[in-house]
C-alpha positions as CSV (number, residue, x, y, z in Angstrom):
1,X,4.5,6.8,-32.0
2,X,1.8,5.4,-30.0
3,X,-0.5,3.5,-32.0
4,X,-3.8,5.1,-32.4
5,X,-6.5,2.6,-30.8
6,X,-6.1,2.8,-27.7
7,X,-9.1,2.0,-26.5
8,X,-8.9,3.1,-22.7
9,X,-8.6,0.2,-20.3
10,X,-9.6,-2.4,-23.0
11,X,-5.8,-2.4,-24.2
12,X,-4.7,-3.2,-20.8
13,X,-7.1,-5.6,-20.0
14,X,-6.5,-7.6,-22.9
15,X,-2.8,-7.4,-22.9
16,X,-0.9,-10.3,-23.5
17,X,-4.3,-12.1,-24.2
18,X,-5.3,-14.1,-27.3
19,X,-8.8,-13.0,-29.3
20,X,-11.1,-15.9,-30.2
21,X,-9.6,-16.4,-33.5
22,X,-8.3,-19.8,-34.2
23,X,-6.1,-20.3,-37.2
24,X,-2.7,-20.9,-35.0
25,X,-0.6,-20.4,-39.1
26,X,-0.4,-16.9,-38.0
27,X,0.0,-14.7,-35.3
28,X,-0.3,-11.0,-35.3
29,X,0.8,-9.0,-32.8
30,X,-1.3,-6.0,-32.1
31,X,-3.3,-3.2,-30.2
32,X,-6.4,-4.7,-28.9
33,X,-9.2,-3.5,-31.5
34,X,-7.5,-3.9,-34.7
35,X,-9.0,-7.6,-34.7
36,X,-12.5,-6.5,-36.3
37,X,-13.4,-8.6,-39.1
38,X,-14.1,-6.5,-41.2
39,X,-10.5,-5.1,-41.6
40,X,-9.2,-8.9,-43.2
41,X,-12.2,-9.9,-44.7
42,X,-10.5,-11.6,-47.6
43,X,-7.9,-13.2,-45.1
44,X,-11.9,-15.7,-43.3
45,X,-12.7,-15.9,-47.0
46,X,-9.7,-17.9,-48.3
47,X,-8.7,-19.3,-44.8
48,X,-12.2,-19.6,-42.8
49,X,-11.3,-17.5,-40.1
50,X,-8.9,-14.1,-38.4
51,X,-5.5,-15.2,-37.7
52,X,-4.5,-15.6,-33.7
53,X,-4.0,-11.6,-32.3
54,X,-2.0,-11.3,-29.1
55,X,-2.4,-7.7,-28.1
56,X,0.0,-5.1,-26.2
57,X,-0.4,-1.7,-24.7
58,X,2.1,-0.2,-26.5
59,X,5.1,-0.1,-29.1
60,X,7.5,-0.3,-26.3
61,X,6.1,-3.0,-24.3
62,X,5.8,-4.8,-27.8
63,X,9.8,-4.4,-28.8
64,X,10.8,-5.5,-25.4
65,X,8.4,-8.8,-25.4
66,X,10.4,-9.6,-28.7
67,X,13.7,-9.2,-27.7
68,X,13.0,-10.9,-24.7
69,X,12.4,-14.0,-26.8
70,X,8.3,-13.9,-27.5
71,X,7.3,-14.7,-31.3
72,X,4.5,-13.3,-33.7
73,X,4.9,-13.7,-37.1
74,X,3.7,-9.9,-38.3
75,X,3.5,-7.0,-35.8
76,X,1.6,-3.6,-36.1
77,X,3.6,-0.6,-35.5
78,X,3.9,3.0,-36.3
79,X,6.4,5.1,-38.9
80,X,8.3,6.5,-35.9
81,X,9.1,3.4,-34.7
82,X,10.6,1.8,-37.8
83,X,14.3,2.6,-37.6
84,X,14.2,1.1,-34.4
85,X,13.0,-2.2,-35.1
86,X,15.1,-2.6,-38.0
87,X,18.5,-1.5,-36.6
88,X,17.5,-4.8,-33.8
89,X,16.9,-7.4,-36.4
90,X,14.2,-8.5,-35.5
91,X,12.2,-7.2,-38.8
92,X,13.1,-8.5,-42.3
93,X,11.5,-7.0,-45.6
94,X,8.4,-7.6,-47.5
95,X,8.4,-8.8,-50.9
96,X,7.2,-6.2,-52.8
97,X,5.7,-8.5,-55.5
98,X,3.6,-10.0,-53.4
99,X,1.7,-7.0,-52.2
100,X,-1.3,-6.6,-54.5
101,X,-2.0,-2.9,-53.9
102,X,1.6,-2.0,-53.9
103,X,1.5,-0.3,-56.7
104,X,-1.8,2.3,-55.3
105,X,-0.5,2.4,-52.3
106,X,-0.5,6.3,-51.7
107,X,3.0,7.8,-52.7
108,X,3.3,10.1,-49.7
109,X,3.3,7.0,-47.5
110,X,5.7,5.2,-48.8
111,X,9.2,6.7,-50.1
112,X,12.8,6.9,-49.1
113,X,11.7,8.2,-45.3
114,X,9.4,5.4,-44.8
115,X,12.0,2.8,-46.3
116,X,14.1,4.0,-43.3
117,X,17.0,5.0,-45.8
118,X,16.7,1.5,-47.3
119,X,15.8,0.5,-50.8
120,X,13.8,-2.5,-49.0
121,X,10.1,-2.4,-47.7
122,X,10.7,-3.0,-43.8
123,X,7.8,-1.5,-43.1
124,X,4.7,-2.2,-44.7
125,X,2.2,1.2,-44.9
126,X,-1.7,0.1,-43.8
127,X,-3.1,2.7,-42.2
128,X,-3.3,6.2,-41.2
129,X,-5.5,8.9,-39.8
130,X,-4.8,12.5,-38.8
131,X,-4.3,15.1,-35.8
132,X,-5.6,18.4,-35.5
133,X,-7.4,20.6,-33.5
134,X,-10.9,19.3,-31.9
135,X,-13.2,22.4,-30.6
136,X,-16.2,22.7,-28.8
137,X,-18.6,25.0,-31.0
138,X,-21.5,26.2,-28.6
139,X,-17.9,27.7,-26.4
140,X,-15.1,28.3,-29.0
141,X,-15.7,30.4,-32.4
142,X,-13.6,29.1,-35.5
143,X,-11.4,32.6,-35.5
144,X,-10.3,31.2,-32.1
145,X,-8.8,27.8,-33.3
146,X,-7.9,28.9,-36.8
147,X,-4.4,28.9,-35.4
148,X,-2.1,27.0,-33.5
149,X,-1.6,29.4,-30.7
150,X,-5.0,28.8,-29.4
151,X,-3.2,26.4,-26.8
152,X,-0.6,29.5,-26.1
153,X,-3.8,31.4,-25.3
154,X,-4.4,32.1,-21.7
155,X,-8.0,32.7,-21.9
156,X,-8.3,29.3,-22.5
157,X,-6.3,28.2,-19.6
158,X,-7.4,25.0,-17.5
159,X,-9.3,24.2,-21.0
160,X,-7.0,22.8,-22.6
161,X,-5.3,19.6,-23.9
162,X,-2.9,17.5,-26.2
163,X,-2.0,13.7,-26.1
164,X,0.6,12.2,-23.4
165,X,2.4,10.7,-26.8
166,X,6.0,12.4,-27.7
167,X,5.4,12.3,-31.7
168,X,1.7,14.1,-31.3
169,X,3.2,16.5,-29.2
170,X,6.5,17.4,-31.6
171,X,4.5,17.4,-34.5
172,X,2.0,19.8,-33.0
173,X,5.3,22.2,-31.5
174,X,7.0,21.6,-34.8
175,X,4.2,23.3,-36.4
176,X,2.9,26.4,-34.1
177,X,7.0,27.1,-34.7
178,X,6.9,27.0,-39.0
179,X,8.3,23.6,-39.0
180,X,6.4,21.3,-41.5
181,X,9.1,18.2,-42.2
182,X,10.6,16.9,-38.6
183,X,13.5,15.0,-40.4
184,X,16.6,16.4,-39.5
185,X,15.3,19.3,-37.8
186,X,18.4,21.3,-36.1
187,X,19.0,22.3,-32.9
188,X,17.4,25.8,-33.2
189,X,14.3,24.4,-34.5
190,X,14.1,21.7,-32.0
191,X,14.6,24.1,-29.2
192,X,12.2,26.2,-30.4
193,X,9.6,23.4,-30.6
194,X,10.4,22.2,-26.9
195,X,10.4,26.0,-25.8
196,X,6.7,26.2,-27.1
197,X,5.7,23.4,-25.4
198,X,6.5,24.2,-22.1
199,X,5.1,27.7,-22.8
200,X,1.9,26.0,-23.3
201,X,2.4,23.2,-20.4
202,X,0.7,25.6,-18.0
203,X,-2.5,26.4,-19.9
204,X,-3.2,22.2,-20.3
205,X,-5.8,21.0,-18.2
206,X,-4.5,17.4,-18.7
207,X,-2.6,15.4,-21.1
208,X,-5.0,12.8,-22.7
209,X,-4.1,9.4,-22.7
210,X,-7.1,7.5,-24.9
211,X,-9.6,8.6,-27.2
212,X,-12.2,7.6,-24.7
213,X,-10.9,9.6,-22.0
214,X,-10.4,13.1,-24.3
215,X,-14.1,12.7,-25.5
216,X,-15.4,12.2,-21.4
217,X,-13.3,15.3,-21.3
218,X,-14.7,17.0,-24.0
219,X,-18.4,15.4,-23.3
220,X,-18.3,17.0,-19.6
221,X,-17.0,20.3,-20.5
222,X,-13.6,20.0,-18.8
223,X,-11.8,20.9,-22.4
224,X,-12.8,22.6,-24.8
225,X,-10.0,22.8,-27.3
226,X,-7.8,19.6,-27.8
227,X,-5.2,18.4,-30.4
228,X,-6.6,15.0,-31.1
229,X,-7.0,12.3,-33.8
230,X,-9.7,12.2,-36.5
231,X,-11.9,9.4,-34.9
232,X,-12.5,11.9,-31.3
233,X,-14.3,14.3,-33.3
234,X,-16.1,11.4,-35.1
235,X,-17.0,10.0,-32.4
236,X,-18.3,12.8,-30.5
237,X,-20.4,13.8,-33.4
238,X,-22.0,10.5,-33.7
239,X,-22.9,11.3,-29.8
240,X,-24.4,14.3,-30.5
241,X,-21.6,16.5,-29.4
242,X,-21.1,20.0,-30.7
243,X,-17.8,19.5,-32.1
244,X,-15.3,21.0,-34.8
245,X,-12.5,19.6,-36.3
246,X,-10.4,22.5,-37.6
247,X,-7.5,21.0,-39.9
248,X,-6.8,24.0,-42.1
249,X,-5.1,25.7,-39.1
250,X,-2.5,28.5,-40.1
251,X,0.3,26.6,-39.4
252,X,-0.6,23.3,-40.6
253,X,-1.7,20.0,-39.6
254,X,-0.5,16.4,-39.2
255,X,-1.0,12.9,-40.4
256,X,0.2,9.7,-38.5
257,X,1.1,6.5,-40.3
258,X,1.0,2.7,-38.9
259,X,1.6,-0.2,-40.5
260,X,3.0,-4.0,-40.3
261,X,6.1,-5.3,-40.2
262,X,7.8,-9.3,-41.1
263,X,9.6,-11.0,-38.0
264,X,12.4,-12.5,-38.7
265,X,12.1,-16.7,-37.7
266,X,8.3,-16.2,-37.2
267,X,6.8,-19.3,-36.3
268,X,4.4,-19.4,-38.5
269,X,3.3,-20.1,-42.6
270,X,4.8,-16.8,-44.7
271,X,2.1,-17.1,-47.4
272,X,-0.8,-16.3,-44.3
273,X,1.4,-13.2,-43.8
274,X,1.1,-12.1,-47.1
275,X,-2.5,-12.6,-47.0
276,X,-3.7,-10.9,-44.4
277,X,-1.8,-7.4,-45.0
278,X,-3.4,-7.8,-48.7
279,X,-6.5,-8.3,-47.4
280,X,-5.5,-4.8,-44.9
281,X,-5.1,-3.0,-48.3
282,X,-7.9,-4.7,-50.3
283,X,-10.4,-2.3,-51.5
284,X,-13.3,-4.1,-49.7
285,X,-11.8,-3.2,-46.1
286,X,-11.2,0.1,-46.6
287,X,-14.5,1.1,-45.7
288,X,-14.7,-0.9,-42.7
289,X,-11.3,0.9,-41.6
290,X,-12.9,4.3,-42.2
291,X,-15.5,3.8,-40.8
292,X,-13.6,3.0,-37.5
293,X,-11.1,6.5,-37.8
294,X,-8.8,4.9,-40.3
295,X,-7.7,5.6,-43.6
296,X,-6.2,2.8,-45.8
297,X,-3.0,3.3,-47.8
298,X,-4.0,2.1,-50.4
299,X,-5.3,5.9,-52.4
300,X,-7.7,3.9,-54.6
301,X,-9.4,2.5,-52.6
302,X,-10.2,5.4,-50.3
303,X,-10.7,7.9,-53.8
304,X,-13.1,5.0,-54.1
305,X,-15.3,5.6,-50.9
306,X,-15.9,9.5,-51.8
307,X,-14.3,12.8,-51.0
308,X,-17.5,13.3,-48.9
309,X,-17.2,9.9,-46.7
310,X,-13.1,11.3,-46.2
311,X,-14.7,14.4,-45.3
312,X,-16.9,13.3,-42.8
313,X,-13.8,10.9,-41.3
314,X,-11.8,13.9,-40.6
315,X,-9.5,13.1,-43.8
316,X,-10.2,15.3,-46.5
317,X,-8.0,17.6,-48.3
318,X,-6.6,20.8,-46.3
319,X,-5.0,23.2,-47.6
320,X,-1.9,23.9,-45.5
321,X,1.3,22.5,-44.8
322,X,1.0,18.8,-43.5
323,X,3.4,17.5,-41.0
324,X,4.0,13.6,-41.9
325,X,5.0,11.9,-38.6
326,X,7.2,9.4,-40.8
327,X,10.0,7.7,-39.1
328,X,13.3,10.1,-37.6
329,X,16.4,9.3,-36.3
330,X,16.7,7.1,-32.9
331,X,18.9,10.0,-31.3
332,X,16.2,12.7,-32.6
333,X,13.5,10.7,-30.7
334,X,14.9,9.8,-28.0
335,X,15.8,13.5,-27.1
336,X,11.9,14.3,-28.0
337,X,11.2,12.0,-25.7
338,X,13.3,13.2,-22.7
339,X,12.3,16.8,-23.1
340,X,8.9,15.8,-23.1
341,X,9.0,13.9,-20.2
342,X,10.9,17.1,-18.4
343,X,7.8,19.7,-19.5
344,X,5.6,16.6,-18.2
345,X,6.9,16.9,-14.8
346,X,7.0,20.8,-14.9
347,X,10.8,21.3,-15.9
């Protein structure tokens, strides 16, 4: 999937740029706003500053700069990704041992899925966040979005909207169609998730690219009903917004995962590497990743911060079946990702 912080046109402006940090040990390759300070912490403490970041606009853009020969020594990607990356080599695993919080690290994160059939860690779980569907209250009544079908619904026609990102899209068609685990889905099922969304293709008054642009949508009154991740209603709140987040939907909801992965030959010192995912999963930056839309993987830290402060974050329990975007098959996404760019252009 698409990583989550896209920050409008601050990803592309930044692409291919270095931040101001300095220590040149370690590179880490990543979307532009995952640099905040606060998020390695422990990593300035022991080392006196962030690593070096080098930012790209997306997961695709970042696999073909590898391949093509650029370096980093970790790189920031998402669970759908991950058999990918590791069928081309260019990822090798992580020493378990030297993961501090491997051991809280929450269990529905990391399993035989995530491990990409693999008994070693390629891909190390940091963060997460989920995806459901943001309302505007004053205009939309909770009976209207307390299923999935709201988007099927022509009275909201024009109002609508979902992200232009394949894996948000499948796990949102997966579940208005009773599908709750994407891995291995069969053809029926699949064609019943692309059928819905092309039935709902014509009710979408745009598919959103950024946070920032959904919540200018939302803010002007363009959309009021969107399937969007947990920091746009956040956000919007903290604006003053009249928004809802409803999560407990009928058929379910979904949770995204992202996380870091070890290059192969990276350039620079291994033990940095180490210490800047472990100071990702420390306790004392889980707060600072929640408070910017993100929950950490590692469960005891976040139990630490508070059912309430999960709550208010848009990651508090629900009560129905969760959809786990965790990594699929290359042939199952890349068909995913052909239908969806037929519906895109009205096919």
């Amino acid at each position: 999937m698409t990583y989550r912080l896209l920050l409008g046109t601050v990803a592309s402006l930044t692409c291919a740029m270095p931040a101001l940090a300095q220590d040149d040990d370690l590179l880490v390759f990543d979307y532009s706003g995952f640099e905040v300070p606060g998020f390695h912490q422990l990593y300035i403490n022991a080392h006196g500053n962030s690593p070096s970041f080098v930012f790209f606009g997306d997961e695709d853009e970042a696999f073909q700069r590898l391949v093509a020969g650029f370096q980093s020594d970790v790189t920031h990607i998402c669970a759908g990704s991950v058999p990918r990356w590791q069928a081309s080599g260019l990822i090798e695993p992580w020493d378990t041992d030297r993961i501090a919080a491997f051991d809280t690290l929450n269990a529905d994160l990391v399993g035989e899925d995530v491990l990409a059939g693999s008994e070693e860690m390629f891909f190390l779980p940091t963060d997460y966040g989920s995806t459901a569907v943001t309302y505007n209250t004053e205009q939309v009544t909770p009976a209207q979005v307390a299923s999935l079908n709201v988007f099927a619904n022509p009275d909201f026609a024009g109002r609508l909207s979902i992200p232009d990102n394949v894996d948000d899209a499948y796990a949102l068609a997966y579940l208005a169609t009773g599908v709750s685990n994407w891995s291995n889905v069969t053809d029926a099922k699949f064609e019943a998730a692309t059928s819905w969304l092309r039935t709902i293709h014509k009710n979408l008054r745009t598919y959103w690219v950024d946070p920032g642009e959904l919540g200018q949508l939302m803010g002007s009154g363009e959309v009021l009903v969107a399937w969007a991740w947990n920091e746009v209603p956040v956000t919007l709140a903290d604006e003053g917004f009249p928004v809802g987040y409803a999560r407990n939907t009928t058929e379910g909801t979904s949770v995204w995962l992202c996380g870091y992965v070890n290059m192969v030959d990276a350039p620079g010192v291994e033990d940095k590497a180490y210490d800047y995912v472990n100071a990702l999963l420390d306790p004392a930056s889980a707060r600072a990743l929640l408070e910017n839309g993100f929950g950490s993987a590692n469960s005891a830290a976040l139990v630490a911060l508070g059912t309430g402060m999960l709550e208010a974050n848009g990651l508090g329990e629900v009560t129905v079946p969760v959809l786990a975007q965790l990594p699929i098959s290359n042939a199952q996404r890349q068909r995913q990702a052909e239908a969806f760019e037929r519906i895109k252009a009205g096919f």
